[in-house]
PDB file of N, CA, C and O in Angstrom:
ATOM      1  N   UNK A   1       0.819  -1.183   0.000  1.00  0.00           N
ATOM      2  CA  UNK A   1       0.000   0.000   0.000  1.00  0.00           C
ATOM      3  C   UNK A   1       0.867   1.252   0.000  1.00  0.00           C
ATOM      4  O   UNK A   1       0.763   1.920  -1.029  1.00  0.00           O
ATOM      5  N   UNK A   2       1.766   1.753   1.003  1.00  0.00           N
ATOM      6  CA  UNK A   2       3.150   2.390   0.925  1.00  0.00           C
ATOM      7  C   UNK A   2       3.149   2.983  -0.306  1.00  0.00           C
ATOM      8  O   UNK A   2       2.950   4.166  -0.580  1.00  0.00           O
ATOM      9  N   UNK A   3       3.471   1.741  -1.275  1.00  0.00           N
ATOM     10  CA  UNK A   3       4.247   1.730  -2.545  1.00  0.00           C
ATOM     11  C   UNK A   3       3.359   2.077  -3.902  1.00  0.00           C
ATOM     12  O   UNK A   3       3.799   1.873  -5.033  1.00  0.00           O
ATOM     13  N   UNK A   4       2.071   2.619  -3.634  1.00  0.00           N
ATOM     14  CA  UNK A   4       0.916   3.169  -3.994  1.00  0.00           C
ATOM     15  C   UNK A   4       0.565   1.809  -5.098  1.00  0.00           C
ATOM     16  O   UNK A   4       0.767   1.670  -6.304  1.00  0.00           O
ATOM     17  N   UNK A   5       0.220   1.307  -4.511  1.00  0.00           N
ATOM     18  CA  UNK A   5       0.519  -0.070  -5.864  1.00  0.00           C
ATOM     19  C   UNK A   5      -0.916  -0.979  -5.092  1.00  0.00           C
ATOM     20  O   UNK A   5      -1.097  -0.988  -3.874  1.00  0.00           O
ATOM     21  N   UNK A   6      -1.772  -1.655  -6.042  1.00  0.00           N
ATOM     22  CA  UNK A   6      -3.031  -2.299  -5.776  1.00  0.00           C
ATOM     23  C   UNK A   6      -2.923  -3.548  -4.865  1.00  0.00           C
ATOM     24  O   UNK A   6      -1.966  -4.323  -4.882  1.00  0.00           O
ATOM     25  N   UNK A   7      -3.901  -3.646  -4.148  1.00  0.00           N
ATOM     26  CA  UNK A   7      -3.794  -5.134  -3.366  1.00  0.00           C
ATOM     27  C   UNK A   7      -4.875  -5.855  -3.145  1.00  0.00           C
ATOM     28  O   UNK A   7      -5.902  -5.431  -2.614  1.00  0.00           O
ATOM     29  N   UNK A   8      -4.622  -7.327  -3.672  1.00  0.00           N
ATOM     30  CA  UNK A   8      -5.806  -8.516  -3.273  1.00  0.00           C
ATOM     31  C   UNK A   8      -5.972  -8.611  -1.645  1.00  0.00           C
ATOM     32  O   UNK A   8      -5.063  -8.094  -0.995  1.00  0.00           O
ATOM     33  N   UNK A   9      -6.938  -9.159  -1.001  1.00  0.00           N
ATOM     34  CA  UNK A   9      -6.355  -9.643   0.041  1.00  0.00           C
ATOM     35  C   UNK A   9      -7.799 -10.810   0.344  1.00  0.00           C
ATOM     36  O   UNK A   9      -8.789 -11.131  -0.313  1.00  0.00           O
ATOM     37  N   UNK A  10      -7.330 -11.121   1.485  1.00  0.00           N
ATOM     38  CA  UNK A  10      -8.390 -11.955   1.740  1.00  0.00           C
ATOM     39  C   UNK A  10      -9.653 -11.749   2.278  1.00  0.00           C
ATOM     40  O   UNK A  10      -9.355 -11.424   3.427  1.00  0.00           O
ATOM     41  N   UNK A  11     -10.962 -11.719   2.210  1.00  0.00           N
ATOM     42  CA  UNK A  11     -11.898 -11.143   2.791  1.00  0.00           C
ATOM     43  C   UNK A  11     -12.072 -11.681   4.408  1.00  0.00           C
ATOM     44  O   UNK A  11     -12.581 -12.763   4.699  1.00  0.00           O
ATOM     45  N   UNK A  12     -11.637 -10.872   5.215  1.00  0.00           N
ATOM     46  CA  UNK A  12     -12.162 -11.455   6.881  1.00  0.00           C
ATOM     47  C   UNK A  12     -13.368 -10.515   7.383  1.00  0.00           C
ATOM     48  O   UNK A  12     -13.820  -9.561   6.750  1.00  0.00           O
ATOM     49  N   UNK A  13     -13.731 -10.892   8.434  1.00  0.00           N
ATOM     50  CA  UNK A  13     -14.815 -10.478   9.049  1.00  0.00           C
ATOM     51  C   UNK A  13     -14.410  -8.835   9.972  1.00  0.00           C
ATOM     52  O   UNK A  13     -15.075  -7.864  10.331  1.00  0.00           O
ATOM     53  N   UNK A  14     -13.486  -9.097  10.029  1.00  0.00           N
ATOM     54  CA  UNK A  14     -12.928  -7.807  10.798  1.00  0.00           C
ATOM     55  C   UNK A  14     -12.041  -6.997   9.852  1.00  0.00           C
ATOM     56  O   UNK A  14     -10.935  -6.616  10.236  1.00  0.00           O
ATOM     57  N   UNK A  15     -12.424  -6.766   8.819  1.00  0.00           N
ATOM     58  CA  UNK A  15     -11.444  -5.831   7.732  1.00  0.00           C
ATOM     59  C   UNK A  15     -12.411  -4.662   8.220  1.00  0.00           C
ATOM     60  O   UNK A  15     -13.369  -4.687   8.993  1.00  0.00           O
ATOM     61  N   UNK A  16     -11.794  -3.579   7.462  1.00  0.00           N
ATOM     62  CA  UNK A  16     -11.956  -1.875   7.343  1.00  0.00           C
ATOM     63  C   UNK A  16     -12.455  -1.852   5.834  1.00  0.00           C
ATOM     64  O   UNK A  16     -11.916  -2.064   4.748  1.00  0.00           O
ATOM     65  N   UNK A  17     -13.843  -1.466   6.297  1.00  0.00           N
ATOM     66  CA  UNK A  17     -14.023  -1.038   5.059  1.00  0.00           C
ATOM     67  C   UNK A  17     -13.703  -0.162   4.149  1.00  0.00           C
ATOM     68  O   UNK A  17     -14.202  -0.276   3.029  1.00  0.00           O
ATOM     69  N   UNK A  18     -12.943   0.734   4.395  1.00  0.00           N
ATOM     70  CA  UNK A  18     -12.440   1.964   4.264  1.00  0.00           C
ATOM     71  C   UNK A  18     -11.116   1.688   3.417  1.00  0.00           C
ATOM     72  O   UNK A  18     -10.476   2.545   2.809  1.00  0.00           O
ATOM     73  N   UNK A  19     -10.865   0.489   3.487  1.00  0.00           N
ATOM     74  CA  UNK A  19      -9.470   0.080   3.306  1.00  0.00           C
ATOM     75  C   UNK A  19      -9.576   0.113   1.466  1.00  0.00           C
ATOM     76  O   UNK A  19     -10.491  -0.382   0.809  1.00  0.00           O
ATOM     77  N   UNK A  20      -8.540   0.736   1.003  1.00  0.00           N
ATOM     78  CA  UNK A  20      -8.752   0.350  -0.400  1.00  0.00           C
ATOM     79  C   UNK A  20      -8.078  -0.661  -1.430  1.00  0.00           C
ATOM     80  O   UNK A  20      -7.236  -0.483  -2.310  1.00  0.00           O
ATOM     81  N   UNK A  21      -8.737  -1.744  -1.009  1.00  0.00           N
ATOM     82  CA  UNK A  21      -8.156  -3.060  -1.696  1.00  0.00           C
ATOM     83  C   UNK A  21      -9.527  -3.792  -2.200  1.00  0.00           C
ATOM     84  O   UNK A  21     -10.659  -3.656  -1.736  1.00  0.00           O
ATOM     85  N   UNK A  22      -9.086  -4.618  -3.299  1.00  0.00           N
ATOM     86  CA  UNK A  22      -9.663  -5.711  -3.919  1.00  0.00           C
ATOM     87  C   UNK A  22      -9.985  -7.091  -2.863  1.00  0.00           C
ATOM     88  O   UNK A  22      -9.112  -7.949  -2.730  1.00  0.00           O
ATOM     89  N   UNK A  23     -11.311  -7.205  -2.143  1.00  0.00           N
ATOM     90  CA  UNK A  23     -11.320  -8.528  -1.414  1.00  0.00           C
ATOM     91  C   UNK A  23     -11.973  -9.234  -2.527  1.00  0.00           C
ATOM     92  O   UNK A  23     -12.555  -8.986  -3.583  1.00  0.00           O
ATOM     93  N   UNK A  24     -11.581 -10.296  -1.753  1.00  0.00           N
ATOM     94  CA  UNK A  24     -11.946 -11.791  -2.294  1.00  0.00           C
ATOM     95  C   UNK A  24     -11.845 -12.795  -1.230  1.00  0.00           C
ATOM     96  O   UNK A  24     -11.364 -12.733  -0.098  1.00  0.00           O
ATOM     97  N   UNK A  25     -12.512 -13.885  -1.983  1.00  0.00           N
ATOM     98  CA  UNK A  25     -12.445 -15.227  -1.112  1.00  0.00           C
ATOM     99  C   UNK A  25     -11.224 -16.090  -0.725  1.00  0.00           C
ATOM    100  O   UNK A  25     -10.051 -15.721  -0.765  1.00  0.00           O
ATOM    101  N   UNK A  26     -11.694 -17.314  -0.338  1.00  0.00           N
ATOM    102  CA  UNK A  26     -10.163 -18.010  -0.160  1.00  0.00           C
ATOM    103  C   UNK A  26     -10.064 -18.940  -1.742  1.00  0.00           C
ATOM    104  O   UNK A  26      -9.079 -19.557  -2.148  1.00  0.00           O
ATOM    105  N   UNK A  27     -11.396 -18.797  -2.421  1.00  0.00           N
ATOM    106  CA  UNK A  27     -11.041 -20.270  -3.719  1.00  0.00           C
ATOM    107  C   UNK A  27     -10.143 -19.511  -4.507  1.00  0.00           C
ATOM    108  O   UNK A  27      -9.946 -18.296  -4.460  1.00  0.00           O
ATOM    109  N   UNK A  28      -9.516 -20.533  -5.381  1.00  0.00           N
ATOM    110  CA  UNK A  28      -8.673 -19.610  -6.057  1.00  0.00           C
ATOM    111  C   UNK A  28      -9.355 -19.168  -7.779  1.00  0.00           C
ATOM    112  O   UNK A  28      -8.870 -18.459  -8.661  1.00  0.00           O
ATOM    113  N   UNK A  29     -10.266 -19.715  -7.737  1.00  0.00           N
ATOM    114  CA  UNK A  29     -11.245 -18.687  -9.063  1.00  0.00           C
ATOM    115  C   UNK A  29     -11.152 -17.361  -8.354  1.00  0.00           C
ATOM    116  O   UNK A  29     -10.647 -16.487  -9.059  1.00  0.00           O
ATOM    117  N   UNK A  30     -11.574 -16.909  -6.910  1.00  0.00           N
ATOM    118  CA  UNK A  30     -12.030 -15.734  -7.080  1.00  0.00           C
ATOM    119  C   UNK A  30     -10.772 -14.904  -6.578  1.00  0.00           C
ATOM    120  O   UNK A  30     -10.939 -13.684  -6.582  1.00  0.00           O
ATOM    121  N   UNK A  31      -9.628 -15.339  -6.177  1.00  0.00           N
ATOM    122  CA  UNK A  31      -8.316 -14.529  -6.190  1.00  0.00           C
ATOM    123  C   UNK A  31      -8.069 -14.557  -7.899  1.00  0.00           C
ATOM    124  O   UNK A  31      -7.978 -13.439  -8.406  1.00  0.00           O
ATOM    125  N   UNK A  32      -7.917 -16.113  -9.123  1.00  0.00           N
ATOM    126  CA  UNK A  32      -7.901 -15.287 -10.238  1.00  0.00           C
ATOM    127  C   UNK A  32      -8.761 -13.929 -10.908  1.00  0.00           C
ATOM    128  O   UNK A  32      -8.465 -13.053 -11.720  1.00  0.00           O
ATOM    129  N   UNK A  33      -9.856 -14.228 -10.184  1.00  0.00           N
ATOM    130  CA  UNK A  33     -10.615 -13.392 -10.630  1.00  0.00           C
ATOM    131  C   UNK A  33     -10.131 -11.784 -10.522  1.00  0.00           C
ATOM    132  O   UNK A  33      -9.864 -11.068 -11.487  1.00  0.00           O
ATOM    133  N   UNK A  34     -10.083 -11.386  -9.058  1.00  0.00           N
ATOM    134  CA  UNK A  34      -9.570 -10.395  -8.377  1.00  0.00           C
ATOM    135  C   UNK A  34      -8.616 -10.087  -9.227  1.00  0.00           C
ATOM    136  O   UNK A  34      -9.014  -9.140  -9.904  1.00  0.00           O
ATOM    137  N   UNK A  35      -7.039 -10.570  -9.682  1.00  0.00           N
ATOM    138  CA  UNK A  35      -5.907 -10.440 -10.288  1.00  0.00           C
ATOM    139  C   UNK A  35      -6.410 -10.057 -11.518  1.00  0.00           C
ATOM    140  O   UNK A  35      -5.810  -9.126 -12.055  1.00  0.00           O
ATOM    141  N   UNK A  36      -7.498 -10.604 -12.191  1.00  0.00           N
ATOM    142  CA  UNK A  36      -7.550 -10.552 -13.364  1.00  0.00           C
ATOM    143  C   UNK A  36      -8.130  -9.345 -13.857  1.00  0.00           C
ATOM    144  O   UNK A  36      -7.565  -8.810 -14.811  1.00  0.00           O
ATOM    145  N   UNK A  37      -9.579  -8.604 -13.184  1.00  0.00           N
ATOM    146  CA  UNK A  37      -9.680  -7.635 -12.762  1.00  0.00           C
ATOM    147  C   UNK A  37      -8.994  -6.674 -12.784  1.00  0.00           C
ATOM    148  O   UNK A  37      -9.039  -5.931 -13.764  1.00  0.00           O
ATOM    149  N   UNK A  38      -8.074  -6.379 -11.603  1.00  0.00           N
ATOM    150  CA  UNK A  38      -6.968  -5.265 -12.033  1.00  0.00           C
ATOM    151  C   UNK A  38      -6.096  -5.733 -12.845  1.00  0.00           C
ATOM    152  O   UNK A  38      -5.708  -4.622 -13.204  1.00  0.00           O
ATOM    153  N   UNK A  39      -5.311  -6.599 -13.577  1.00  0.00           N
ATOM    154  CA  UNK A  39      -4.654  -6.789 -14.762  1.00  0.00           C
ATOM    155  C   UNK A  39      -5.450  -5.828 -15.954  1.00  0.00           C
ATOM    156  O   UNK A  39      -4.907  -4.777 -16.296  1.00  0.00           O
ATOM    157  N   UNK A  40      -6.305  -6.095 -16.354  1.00  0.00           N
ATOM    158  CA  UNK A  40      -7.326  -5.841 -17.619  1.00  0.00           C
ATOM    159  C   UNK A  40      -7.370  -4.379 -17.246  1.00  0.00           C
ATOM    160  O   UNK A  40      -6.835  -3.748 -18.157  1.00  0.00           O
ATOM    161  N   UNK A  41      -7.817  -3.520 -16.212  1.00  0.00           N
ATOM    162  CA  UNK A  41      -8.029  -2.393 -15.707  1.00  0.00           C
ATOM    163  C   UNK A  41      -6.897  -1.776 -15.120  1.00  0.00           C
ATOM    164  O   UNK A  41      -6.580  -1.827 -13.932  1.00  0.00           O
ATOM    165  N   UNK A  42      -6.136  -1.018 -16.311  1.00  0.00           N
ATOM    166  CA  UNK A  42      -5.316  -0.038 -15.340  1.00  0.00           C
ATOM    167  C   UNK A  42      -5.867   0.982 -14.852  1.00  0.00           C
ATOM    168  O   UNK A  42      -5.547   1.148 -13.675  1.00  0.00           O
ATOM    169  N   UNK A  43      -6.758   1.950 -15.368  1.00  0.00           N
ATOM    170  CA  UNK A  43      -7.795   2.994 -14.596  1.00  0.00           C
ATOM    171  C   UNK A  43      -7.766   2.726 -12.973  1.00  0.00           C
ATOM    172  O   UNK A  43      -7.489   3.527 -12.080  1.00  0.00           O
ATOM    173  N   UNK A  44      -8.119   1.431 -12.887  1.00  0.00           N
ATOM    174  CA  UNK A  44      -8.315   0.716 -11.348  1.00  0.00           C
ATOM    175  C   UNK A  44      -7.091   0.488 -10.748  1.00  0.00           C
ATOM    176  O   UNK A  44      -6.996   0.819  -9.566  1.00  0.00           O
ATOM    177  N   UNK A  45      -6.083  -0.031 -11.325  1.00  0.00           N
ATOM    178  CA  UNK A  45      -4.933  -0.001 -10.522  1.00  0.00           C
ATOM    179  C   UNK A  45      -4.295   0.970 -10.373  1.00  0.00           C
ATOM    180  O   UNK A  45      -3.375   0.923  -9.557  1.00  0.00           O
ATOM    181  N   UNK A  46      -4.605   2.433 -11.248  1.00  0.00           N
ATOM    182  CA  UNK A  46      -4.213   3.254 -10.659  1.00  0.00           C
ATOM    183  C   UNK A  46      -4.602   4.115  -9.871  1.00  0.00           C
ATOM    184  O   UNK A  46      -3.912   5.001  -9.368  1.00  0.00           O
ATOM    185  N   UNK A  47      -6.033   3.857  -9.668  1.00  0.00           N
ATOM    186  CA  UNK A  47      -7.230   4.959  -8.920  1.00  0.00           C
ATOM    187  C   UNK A  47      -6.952   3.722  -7.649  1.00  0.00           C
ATOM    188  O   UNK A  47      -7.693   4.172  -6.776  1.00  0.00           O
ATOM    189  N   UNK A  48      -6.501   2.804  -7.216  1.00  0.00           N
ATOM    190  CA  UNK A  48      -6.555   1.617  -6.336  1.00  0.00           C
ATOM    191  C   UNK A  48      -5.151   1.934  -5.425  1.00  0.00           C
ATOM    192  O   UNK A  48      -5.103   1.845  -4.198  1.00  0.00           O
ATOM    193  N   UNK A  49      -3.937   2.351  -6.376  1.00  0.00           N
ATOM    194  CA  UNK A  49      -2.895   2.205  -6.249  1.00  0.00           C
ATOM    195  C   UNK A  49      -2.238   3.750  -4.931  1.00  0.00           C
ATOM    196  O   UNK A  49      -1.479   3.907  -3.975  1.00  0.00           O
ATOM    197  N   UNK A  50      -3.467   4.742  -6.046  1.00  0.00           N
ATOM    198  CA  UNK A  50      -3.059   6.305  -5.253  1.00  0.00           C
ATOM    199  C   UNK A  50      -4.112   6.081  -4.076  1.00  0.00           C
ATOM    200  O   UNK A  50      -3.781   6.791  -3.126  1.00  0.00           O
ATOM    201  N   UNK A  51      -4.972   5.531  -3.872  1.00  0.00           N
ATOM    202  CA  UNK A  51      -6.037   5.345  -2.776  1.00  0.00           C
ATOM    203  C   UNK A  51      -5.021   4.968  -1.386  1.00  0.00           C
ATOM    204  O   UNK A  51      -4.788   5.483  -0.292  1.00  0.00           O
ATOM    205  N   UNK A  52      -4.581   3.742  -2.156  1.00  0.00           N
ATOM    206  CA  UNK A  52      -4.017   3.358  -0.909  1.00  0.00           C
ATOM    207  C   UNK A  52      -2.618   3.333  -0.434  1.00  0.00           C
ATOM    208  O   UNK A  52      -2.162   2.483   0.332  1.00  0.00           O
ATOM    209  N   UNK A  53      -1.711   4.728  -1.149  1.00  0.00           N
ATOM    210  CA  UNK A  53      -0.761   5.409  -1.111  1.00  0.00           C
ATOM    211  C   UNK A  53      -1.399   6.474   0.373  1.00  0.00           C
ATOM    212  O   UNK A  53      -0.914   6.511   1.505  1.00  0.00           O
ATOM    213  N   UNK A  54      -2.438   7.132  -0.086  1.00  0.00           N
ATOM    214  CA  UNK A  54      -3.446   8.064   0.511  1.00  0.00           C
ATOM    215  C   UNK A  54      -3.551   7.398   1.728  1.00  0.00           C
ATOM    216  O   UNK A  54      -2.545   7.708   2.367  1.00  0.00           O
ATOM    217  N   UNK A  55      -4.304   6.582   2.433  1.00  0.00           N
ATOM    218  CA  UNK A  55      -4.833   5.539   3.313  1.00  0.00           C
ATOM    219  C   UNK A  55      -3.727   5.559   3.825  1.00  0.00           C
ATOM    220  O   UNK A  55      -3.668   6.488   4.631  1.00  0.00           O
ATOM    221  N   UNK A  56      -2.417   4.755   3.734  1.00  0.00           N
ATOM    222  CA  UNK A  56      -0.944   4.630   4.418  1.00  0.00           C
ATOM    223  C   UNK A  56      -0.588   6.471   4.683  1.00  0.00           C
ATOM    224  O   UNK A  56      -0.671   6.825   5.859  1.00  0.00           O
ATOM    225  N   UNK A  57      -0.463   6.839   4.335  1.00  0.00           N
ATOM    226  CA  UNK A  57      -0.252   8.643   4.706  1.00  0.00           C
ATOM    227  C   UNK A  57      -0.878   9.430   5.519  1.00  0.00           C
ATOM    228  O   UNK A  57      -0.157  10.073   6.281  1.00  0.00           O
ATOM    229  N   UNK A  58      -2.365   9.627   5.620  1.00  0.00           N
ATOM    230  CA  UNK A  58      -3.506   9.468   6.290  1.00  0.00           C
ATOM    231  C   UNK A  58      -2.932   8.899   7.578  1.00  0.00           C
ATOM    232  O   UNK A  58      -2.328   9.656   8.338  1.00  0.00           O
ATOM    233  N   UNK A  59      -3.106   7.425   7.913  1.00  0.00           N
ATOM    234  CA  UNK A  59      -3.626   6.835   8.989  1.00  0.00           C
ATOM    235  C   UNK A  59      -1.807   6.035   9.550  1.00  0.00           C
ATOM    236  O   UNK A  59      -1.713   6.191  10.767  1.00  0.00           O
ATOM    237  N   UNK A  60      -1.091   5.629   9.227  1.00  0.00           N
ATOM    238  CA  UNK A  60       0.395   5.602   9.592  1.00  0.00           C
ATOM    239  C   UNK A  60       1.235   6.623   9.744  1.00  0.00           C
ATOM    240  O   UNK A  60       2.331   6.290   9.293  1.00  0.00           O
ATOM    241  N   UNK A  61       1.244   7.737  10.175  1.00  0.00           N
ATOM    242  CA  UNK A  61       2.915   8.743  10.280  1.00  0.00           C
ATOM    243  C   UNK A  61       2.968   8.411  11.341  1.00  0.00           C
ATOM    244  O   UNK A  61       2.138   7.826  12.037  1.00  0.00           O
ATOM    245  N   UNK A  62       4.347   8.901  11.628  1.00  0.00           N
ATOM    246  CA  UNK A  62       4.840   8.655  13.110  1.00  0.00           C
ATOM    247  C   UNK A  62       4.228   9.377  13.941  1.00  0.00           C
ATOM    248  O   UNK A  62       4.023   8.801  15.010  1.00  0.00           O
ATOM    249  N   UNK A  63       3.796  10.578  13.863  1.00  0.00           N
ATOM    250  CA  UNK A  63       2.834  11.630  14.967  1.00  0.00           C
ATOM    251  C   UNK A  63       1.591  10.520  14.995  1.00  0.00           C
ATOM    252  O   UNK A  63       1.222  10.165  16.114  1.00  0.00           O
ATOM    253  N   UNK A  64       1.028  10.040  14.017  1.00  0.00           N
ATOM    254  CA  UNK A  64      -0.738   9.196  14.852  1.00  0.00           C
ATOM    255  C   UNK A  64       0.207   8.010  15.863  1.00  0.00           C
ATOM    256  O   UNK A  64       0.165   7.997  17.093  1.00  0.00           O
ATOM    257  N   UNK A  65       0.915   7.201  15.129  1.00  0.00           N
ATOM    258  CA  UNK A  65       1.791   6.819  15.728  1.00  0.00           C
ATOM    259  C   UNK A  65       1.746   6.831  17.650  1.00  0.00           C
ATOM    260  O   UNK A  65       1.255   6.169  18.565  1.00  0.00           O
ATOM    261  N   UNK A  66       2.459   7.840  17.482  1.00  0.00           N
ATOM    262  CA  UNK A  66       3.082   8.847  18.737  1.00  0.00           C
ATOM    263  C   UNK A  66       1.617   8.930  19.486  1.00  0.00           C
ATOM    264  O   UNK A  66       1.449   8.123  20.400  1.00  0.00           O
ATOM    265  N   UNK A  67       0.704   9.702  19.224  1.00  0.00           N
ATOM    266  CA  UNK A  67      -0.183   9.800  19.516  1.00  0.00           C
ATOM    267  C   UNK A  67      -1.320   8.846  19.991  1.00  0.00           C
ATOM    268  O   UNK A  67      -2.179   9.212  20.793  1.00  0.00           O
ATOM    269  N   UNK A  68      -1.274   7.677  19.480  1.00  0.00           N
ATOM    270  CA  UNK A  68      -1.816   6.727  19.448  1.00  0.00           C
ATOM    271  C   UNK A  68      -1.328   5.961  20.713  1.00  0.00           C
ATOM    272  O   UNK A  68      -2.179   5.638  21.542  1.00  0.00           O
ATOM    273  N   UNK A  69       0.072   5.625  20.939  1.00  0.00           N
ATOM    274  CA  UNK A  69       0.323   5.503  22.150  1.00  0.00           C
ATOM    275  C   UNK A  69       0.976   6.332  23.320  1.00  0.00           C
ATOM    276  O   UNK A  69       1.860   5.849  24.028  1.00  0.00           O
ATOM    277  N   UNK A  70       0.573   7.385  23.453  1.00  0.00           N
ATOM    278  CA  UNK A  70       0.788   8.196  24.657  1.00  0.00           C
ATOM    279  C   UNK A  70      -0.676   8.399  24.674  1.00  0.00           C
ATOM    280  O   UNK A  70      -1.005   9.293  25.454  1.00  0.00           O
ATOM    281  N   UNK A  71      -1.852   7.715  23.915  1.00  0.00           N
ATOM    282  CA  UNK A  71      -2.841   7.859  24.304  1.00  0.00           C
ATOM    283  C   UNK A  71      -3.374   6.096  25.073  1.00  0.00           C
ATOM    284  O   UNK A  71      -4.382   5.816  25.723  1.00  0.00           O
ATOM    285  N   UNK A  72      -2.651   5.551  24.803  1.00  0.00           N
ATOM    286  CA  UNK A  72      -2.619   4.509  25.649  1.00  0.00           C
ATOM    287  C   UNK A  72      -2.007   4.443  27.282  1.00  0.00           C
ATOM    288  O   UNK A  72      -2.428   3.929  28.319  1.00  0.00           O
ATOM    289  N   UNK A  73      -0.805   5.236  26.925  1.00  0.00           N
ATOM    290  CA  UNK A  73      -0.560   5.294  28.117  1.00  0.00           C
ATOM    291  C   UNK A  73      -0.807   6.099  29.030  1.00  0.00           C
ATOM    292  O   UNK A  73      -0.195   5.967  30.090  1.00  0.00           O
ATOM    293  N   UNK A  74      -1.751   7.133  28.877  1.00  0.00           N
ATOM    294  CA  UNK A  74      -2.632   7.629  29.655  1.00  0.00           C
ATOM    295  C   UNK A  74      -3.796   6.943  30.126  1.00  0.00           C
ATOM    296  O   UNK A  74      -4.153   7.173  31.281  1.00  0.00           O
ATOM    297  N   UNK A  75      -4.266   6.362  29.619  1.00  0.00           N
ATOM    298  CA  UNK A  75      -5.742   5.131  29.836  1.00  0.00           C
ATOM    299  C   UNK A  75      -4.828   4.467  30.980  1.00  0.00           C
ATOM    300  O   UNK A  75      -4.970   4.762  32.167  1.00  0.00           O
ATOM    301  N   UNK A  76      -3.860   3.528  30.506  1.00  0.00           N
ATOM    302  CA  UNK A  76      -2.932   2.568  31.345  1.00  0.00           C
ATOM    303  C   UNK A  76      -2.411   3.229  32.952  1.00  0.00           C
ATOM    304  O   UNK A  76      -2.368   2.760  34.089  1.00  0.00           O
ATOM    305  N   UNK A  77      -2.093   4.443  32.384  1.00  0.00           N
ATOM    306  CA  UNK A  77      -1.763   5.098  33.950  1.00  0.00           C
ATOM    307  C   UNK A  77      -2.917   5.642  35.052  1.00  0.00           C
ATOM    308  O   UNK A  77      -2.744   5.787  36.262  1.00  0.00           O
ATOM    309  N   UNK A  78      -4.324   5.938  34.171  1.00  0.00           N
ATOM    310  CA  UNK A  78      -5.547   6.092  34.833  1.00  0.00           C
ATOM    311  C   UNK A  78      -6.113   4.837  35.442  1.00  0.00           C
ATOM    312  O   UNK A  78      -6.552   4.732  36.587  1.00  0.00           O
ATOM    313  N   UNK A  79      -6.057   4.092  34.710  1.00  0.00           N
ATOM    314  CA  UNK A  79      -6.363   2.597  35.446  1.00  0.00           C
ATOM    315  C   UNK A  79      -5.762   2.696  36.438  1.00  0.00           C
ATOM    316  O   UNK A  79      -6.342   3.008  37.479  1.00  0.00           O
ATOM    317  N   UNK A  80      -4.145   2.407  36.387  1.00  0.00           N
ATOM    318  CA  UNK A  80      -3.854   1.878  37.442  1.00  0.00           C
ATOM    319  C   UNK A  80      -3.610   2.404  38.582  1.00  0.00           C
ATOM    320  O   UNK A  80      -3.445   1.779  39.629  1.00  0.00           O
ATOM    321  N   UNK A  81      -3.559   4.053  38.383  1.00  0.00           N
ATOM    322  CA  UNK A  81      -4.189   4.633  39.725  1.00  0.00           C
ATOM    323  C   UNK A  81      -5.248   4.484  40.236  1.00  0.00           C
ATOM    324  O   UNK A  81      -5.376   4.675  41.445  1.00  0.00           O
ATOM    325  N   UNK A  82      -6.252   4.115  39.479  1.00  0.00           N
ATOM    326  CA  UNK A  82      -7.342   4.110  40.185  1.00  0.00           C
ATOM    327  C   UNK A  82      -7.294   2.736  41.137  1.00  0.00           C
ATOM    328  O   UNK A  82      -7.450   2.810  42.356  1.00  0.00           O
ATOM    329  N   UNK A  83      -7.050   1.423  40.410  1.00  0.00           N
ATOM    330  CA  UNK A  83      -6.420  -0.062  41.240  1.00  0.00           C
ATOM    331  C   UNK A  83      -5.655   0.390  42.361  1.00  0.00           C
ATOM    332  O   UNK A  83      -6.039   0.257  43.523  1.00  0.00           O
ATOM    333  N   UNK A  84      -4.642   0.890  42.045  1.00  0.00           N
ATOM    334  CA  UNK A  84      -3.766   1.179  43.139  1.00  0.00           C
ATOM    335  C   UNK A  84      -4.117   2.120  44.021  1.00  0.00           C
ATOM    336  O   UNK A  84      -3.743   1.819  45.155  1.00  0.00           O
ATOM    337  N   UNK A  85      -4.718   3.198  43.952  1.00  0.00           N
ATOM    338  CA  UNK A  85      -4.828   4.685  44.795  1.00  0.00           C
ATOM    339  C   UNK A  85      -3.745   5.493  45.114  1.00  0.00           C
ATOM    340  O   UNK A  85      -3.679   6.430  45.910  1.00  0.00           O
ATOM    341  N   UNK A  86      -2.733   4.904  44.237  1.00  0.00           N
ATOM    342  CA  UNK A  86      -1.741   5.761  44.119  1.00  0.00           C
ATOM    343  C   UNK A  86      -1.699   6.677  42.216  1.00  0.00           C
ATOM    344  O   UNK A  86      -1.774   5.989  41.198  1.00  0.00           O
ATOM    345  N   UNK A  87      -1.597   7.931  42.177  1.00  0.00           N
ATOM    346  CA  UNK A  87      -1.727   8.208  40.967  1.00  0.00           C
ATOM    347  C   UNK A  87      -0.055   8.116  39.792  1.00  0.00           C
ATOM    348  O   UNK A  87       1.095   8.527  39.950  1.00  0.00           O
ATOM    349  N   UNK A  88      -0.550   7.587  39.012  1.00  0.00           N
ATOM    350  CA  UNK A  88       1.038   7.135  38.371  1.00  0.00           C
ATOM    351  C   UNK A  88       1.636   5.828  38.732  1.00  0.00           C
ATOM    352  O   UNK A  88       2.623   5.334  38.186  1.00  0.00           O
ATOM    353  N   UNK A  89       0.980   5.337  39.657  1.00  0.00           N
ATOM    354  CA  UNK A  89       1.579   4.065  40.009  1.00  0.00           C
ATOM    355  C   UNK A  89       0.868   2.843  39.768  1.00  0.00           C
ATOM    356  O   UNK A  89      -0.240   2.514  40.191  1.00  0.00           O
ATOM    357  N   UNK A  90       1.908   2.026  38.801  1.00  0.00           N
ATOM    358  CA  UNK A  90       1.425   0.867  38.354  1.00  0.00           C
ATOM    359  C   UNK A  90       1.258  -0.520  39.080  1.00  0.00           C
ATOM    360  O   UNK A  90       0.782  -1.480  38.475  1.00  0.00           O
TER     361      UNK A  90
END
């Protein structure tokens, strides 16, 4: 995705819909299918490709990153003051 370049993947129950990739099943008709799809369609692999160039840029830098866990470790340190009754202490 990074590499602004299209991706199959497997369809699970807990994907992002948001995500911009080609799902499919596990048979392998419908991964040829998928491949075959964007093969035939460059329009799509390239409207597929900058999507999820976009998506990785968006939702990975190092600040959400960063952010993402010093927002954990605020939750983690509220907990465990509250367990403990000491504040900051784990």
């Amino acid at each position: 995705m990074a590499c602004a370049k299209p991706l199959v993947a497997y369809q699970t129950a807990e994907h992002d819909p948001h995500t911009p990739v080609v799902r499919c099943g596990d048979s392998v008709s419908e991964w040829r299918d998928a491949l075959e799809i964007l093969l035939k369609d460059e329009g799509l692999r390239s409207k597929l490709g900058s999507a999820s160039r976009q998506f990785v840029e968006d939702r990975h830098t190092w600040k959400k990153t960063v952010d993402l866990m010093m927002d954990s470790v605020k939750v983690a340190t509220q907990n465990s003051s509250e367990i403990s009754g000491n504040p900051g202490v784990f």
